[in-house]
N, C-alpha and C positions, 0 to 999 in steps of 0.2 A: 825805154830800153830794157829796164828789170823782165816786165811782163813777158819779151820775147828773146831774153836773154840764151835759150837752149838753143833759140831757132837761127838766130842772129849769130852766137860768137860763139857758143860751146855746144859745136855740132861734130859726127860722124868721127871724122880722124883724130880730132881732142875730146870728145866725149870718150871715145875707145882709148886714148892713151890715160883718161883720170882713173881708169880702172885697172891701168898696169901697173898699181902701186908696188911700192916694194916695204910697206909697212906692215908688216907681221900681223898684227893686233886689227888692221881694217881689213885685210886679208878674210881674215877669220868671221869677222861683224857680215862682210860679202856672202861669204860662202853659207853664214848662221842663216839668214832671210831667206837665202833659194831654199836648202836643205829641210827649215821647217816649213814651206810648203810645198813642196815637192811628197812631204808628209802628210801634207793634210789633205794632198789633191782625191779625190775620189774616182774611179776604177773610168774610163774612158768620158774624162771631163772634158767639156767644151771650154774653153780658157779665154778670159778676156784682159789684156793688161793693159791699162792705161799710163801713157808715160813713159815709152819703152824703149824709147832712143835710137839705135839701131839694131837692137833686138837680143841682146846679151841674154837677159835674164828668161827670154824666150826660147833661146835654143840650149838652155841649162832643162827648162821645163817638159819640151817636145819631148822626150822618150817615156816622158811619163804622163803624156794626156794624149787625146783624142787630138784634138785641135789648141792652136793656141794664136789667137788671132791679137797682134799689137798694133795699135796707134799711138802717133808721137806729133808733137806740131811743126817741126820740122822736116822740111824737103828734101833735106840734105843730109840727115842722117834716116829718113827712111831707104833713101836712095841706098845706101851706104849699106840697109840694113837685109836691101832684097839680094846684096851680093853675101854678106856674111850666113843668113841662113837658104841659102840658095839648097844646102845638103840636106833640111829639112821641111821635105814635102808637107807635113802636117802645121807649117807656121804660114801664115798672110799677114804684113805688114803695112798699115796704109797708112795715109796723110790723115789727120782729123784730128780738132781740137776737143781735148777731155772734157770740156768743159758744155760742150755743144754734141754731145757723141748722134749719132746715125747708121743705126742699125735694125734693121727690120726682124731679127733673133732674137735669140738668149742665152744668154751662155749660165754655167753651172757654177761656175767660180770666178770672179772678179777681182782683180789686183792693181794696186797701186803702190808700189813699193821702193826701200830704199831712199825716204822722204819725199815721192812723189807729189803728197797730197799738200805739201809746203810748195815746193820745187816747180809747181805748175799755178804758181800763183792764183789771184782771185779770191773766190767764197767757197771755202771746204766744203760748207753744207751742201751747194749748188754741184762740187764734184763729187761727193758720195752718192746724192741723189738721181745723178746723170747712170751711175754706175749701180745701183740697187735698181731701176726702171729696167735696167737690160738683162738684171738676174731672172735665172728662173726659179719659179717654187723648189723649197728645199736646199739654194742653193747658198753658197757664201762671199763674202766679201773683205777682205784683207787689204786695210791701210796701214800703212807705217810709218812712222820717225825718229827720232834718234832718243835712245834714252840717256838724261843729262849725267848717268855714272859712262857713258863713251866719250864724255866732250873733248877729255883730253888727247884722245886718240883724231875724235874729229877734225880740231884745229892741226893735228900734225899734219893729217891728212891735205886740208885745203896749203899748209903754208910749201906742202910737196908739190901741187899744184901749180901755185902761184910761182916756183923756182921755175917751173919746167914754162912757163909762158902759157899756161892754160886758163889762169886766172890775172885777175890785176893785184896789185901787191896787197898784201892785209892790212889795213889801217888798225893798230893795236889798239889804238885810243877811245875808236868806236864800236868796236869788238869785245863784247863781253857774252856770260857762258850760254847758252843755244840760239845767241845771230853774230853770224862773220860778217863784216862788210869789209868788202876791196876798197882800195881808192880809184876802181872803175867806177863806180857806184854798184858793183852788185852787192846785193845783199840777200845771206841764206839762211833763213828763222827754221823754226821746229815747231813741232807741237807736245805738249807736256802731256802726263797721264791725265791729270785735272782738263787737258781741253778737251783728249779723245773721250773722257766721259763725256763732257758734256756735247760732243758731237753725236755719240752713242745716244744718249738722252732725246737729242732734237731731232733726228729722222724717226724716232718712233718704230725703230727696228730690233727684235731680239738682240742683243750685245754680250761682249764681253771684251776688258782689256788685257793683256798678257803680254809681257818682259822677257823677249828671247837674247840669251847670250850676253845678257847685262849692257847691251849695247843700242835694241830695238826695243818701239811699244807697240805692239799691234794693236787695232781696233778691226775686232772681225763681227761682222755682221751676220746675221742670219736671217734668207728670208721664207718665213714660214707659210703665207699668203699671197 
């Protein structure tokens, strides 16, 4: 159930209401990760985001790229995703698991974002490297998660969730600081600075790790070859 928990039960109309928070502070953690790469995007980028649910963070980025091509594993919020950016001609939304990607291109900038690279379960190394194969020379790549000075905003975040019937109730007891477990069995881990190095380390790609908004860590790749 965990594995295809976005695809299964927090799809399209609950996916879209986790992010109508009314929490100030996650608010802002949201708006920090488009913002700093919307900054980093470079002059008519080809865009690739893995993870993208129904395309939120894709028609944040459309006015400022070429193209911006998302994939999500669910049907039902791609479905969900080809009405929401229907007004931006330069985004394509399709079915395809991240972890298995198919594309015969290459895009310029690669994204996984907003803990995607926990959130899509599996072997990280297996999705960074699905997502560095489809870059092009010169181009980069941006994973994120949560940095452990947000957690306190994080848990408010999910226990908002869990009111609104989005989630299953929090088990406090097996909840401690970067994994939430419900007492549906989901459960939401992270990745620490200490792993995106050593993620950085094991694909053998130019790196660097960087702390936005005291809330995210990026792990941006570069690939030079």
């Amino acid at each position: 159930m965990e594995k295809n928990y976005y695809a299964q039960k927090l799809n399209s109309s609950k996916l879209f209401e986790v992010y109508q928070t009314q929490l100030a502070r996650v608010k802002q953690y949201i708006d920090a990760e488009i913002n700093f790469v919307c900054n980093e995007l470079p002059i008519q980028a080809k865009v690739l985001e893995m993870g993208a649910g129904y395309g939120r963070i894709m028609k944040e980025l459309a006015p400022f790229a070429a193209s911006v091509t998302g994939i999500d594993i669910s049907e039902n919020s791609v479905e969900f995703g080809k009405e929401y950016l229907k007004d931006c001609p330069n985004c394509e939304i399709k079915v395809m698991d991240a972890h298995k990607l198919e594309f015969s291109s290459t895009f310029d900038v690669i994204l996984c974002l907003q803990n995607g690279i926990s959130a899509m379960k599996g072997d990280p190394l297996n999705l960074i490297n699905q997502g560095m194969q489809l870059l092009s020379c010169g181009g980069k790549a941006y994973f994120s998660s949560y940095s452990p000075k947000f957690w306190e905003h994080r848990l408010a975040w999910f226990h908002e969730q869990a009111d609104k019937g989005l989630l299953g109730e929090i088990d406090l007891e097996k909840t401690k600081p970067g994994i939430i477990v419900c007492k549906d069995g989901f459960a939401a881990t992270t990745y620490s600075q200490e792993d995106m190095e050593q993620f950085g380390q094991a694909v053998g790609y130019t790196y660097q790790i960087q702390e936005v908004d005291n809330s995210s860590i990026f792990l941006i790749l570069e690939k030079n070859k």
